[in-house]
Kinemage of the C-alpha trace (Angstrom):
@kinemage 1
@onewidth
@group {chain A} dominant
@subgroup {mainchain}
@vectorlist {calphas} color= white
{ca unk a 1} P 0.000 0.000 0.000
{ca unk a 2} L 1.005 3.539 -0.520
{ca unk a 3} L 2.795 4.809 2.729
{ca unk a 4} L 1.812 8.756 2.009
{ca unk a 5} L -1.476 9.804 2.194
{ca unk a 6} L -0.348 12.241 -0.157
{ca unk a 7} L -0.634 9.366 -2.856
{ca unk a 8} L -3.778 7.835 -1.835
{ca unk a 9} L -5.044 9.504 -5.066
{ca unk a 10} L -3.649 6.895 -6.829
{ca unk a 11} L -5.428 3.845 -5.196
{ca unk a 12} L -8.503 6.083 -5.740
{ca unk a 13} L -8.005 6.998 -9.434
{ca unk a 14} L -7.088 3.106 -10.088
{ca unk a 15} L -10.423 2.072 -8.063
{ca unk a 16} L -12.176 4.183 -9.970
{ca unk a 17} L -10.179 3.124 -13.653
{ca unk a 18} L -11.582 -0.969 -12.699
{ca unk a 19} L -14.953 0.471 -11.681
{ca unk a 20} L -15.336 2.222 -15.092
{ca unk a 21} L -14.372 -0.652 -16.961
{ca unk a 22} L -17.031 -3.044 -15.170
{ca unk a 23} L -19.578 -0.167 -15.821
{ca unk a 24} L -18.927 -0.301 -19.298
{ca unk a 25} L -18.943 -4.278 -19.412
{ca unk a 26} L -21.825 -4.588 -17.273
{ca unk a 27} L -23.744 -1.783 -19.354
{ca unk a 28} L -23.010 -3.081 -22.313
{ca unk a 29} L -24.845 -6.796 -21.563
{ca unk a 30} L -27.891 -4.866 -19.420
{ca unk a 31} L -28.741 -2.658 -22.297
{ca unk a 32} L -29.602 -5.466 -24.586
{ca unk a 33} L -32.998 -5.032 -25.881
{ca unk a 34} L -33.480 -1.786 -23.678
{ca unk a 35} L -33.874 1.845 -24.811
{ca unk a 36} L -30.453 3.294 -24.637
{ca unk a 37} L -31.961 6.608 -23.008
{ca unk a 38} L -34.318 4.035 -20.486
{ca unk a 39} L -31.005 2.475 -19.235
{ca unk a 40} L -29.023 5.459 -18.528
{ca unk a 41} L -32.118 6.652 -16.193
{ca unk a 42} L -31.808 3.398 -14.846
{ca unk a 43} L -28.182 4.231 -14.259
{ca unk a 44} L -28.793 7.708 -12.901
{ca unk a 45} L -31.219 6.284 -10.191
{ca unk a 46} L -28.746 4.077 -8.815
{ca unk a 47} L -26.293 5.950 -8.854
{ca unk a 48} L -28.171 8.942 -7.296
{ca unk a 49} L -29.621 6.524 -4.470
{ca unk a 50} L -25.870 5.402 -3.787
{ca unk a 51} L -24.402 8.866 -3.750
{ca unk a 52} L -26.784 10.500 -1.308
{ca unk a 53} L -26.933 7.155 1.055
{ca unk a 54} L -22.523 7.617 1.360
{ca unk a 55} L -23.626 11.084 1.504
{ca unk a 56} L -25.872 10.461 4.643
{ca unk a 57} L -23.732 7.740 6.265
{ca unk a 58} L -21.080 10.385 6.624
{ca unk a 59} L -23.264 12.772 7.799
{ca unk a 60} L -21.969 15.391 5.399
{ca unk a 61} L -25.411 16.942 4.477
{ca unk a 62} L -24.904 19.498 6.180
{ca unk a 63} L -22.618 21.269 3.730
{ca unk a 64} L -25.547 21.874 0.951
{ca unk a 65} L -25.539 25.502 2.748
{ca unk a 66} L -21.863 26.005 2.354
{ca unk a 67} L -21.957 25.453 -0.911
{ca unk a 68} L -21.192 28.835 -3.342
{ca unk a 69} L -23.059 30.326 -5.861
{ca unk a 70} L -20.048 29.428 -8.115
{ca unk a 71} L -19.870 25.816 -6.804
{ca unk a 72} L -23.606 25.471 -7.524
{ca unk a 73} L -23.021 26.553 -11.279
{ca unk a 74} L -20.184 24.330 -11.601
{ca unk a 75} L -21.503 21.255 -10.270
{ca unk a 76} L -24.763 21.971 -11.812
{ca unk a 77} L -22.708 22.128 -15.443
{ca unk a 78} L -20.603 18.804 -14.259
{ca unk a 79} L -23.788 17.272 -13.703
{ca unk a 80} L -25.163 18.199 -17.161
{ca unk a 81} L -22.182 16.967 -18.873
{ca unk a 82} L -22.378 14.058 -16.796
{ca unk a 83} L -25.390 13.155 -17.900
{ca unk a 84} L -25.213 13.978 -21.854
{ca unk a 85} L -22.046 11.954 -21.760
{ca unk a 86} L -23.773 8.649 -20.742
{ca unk a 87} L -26.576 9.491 -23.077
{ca unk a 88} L -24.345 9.358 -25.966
{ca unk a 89} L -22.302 6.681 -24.137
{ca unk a 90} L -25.178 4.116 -23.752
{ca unk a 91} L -26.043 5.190 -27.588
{ca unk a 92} L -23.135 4.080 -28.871
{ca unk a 93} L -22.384 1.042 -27.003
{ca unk a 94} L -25.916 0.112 -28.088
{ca unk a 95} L -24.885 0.435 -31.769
{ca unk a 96} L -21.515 -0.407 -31.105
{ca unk a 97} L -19.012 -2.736 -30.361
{ca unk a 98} L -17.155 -2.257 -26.399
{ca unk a 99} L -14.066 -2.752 -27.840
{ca unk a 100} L -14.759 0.214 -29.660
{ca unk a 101} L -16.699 2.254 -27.872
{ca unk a 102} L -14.724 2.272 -24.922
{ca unk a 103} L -11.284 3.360 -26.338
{ca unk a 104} L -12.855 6.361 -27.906
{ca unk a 105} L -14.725 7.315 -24.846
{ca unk a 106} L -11.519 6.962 -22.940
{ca unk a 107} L -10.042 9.715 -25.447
{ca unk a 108} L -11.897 12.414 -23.447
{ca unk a 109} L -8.630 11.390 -21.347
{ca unk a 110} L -6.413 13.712 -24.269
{ca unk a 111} L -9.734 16.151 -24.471
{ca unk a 112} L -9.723 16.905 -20.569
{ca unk a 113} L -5.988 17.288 -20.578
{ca unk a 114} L -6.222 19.332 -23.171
{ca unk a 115} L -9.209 21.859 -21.388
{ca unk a 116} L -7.521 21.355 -18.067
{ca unk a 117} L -3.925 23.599 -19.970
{ca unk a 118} L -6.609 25.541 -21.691
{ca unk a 119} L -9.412 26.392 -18.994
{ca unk a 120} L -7.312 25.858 -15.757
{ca unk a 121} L -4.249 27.085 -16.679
{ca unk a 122} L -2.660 23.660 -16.077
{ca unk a 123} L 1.200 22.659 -17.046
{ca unk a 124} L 1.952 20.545 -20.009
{ca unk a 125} L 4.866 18.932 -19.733
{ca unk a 126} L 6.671 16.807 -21.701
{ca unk a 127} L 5.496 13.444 -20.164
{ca unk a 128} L 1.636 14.888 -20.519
{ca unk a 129} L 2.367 15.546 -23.667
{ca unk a 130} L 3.990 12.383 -24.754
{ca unk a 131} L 1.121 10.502 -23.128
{ca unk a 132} L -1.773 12.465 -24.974
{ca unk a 133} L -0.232 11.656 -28.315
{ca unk a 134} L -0.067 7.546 -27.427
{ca unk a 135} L -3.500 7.871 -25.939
{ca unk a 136} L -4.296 9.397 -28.889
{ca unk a 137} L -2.694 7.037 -30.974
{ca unk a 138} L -3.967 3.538 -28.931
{ca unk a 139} L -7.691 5.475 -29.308
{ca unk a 140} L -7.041 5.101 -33.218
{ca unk a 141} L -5.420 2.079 -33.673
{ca unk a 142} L -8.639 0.520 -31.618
{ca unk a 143} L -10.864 2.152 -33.183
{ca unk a 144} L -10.199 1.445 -37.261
């Protein structure tokens, strides 16, 4: 295990890597014979039930009044993007197949690096860039 908390991100981001990829598996074999957009509601439930249950097991509901007017917009525009993305996601792994479908939804990988230099001022270096262009590559080679 990581010794620094510091690095816990890492366990995190790699939790939540092998939770995406079961999402997409698992999506792909329940949407069978169901209406792309019906699924992703389906989706949105659960995952709406789960996130305010953690959010009342910690006992963090509370914050909703210390949340900014600038937070609100934010999240509210996350949210929105949230959802169109597994619209379109659901869509095309209905149509498509996951070997597919997945690689170029992973590309938003090079897109958010890309908006996080652009919008957040964020440092490209080297390695980032290096990365982005084998990302983007791998997202091609997949996908022809």
């Amino acid at each position: 295990m990581l010794e620094s908390k510091s690095k816990m991100w890492v366990v995190y981001a790699l939790l939540s890597a092998l939770f995406a990829a079961l999402t997409s598996i698992f999506a792909k074999v329940g949407i069978e014979n169901v209406n792309s957009n019906l699924a992703t509601a389906i989706r949105t439930v659960v995952v709406l039930v789960m996130a305010w249950g953690i959010v009342f097991l910690t006992g963090k509901q509370g914050g909703l009044s210390d949340i900014g007017n600038k937070s609100w917009l934010f999240l509210i525009l996350s949210g929105t993007a949230t959802g169109l993305s597994w619209l379109f996601y659901y869509k095309a792994l209905q149509l498509g197949d996951a070997s597919k479908v997945i690689p170029v939804d992973k590309f938003s990988v090079v897109i958010s690096i890309v908006l996080a230099f652009v919008i957040l001022g964020e440092t490209l270096t080297a390695k980032t860039i290096i990365g982005g262009v084998f990302i983007t590559l791998g997202t091609f080679v997949l996908i022809l």
